[in-house]
C-alpha positions in Angstrom: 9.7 -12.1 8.5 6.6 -10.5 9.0 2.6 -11.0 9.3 0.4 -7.8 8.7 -2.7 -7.0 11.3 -6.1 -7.9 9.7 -9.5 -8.2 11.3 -11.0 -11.0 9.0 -13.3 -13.3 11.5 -13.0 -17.2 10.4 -11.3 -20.4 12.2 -8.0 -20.0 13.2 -5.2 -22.8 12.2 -2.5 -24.0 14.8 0.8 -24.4 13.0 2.5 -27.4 13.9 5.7 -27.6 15.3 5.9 -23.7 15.9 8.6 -22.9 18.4 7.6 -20.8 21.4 8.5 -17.0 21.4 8.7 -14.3 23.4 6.5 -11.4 22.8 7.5 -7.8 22.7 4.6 -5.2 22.5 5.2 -2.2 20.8 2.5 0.7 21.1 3.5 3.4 19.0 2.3 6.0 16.6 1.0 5.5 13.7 4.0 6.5 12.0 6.4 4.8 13.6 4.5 1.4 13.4 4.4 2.1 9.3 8.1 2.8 9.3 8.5 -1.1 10.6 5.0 -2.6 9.1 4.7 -0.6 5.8 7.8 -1.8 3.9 6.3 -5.8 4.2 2.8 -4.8 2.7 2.0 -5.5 -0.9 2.0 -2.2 -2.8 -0.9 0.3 -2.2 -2.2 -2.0 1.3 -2.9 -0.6 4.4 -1.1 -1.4 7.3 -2.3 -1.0 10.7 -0.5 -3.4 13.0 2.4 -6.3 12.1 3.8 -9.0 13.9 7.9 -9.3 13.2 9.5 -12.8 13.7 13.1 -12.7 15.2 13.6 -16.4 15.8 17.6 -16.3 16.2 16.5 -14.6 19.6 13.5 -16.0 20.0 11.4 -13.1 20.1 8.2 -12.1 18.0 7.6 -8.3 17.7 3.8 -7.0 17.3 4.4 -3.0 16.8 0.8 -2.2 16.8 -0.8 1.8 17.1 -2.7 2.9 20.5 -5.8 3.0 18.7 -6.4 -0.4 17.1 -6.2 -2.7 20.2 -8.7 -4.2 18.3 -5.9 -5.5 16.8 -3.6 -6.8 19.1 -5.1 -10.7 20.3 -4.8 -10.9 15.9 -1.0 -10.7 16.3 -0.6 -12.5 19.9 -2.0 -15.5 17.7 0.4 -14.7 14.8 3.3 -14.8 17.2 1.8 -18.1 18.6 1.6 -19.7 15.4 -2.1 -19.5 15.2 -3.4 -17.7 11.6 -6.2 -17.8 9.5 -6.3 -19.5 6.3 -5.1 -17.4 3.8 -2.2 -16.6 5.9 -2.0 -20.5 6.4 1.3 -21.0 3.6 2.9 -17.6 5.0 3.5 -19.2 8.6 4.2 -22.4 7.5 7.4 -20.9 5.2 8.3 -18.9 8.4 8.4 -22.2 10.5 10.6 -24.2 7.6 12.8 -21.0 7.6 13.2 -21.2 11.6 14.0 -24.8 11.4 16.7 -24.4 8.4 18.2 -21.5 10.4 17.9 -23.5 14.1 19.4 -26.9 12.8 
């Protein structure tokens, strides 16, 4: 489960109920963040930082390039269940799925 880096200024939403995970910063090159980031973008996008849900361990991964840490308080809020509008829905079905999979 994944949320793609964007810049877009606007409110940010708190999700309810989002559980509290750990997060792993990954600075890498370009094209190693692409081989994780790229495959979860809609056709012809581009990707330049993603925040990956692992909530069996409890762990969201933000693999994020040296040069955008523009970027990186974007997918700290992601991984804290804090989103912008539009990606409003997208969290919310990544919660449900955590609490289907968590009991």
């Amino acid at each position: 489960m994944v949320i793609q880096g964007c810049t877009w200024a606007g409110p940010v939403t708190q999700i309810e109920n989002w559980p509290d995970l750990k997060v792993v910063e990954h600075w890498v090159s370009w094209h190693e963040m692409q081989a994780v980031c790229a495959k979860y973008a809609p056709f012809m996008a581009t990707v330049h930082a993603c925040a990956e849900f692992n909530f069996k361990a409890r762990e969201c991964h933000i693999w994020i390039t040296q040069d955008r840490d523009d970027l990186i308080a974007y997918e700290r809020d992601n991984c804290a269940g804090r989103t912008k509008p539009f990606w409003k829905e997208r969290l919310e079905e990544i919660r449900d799925r955590f609490n289907k999979e968590t009991g």
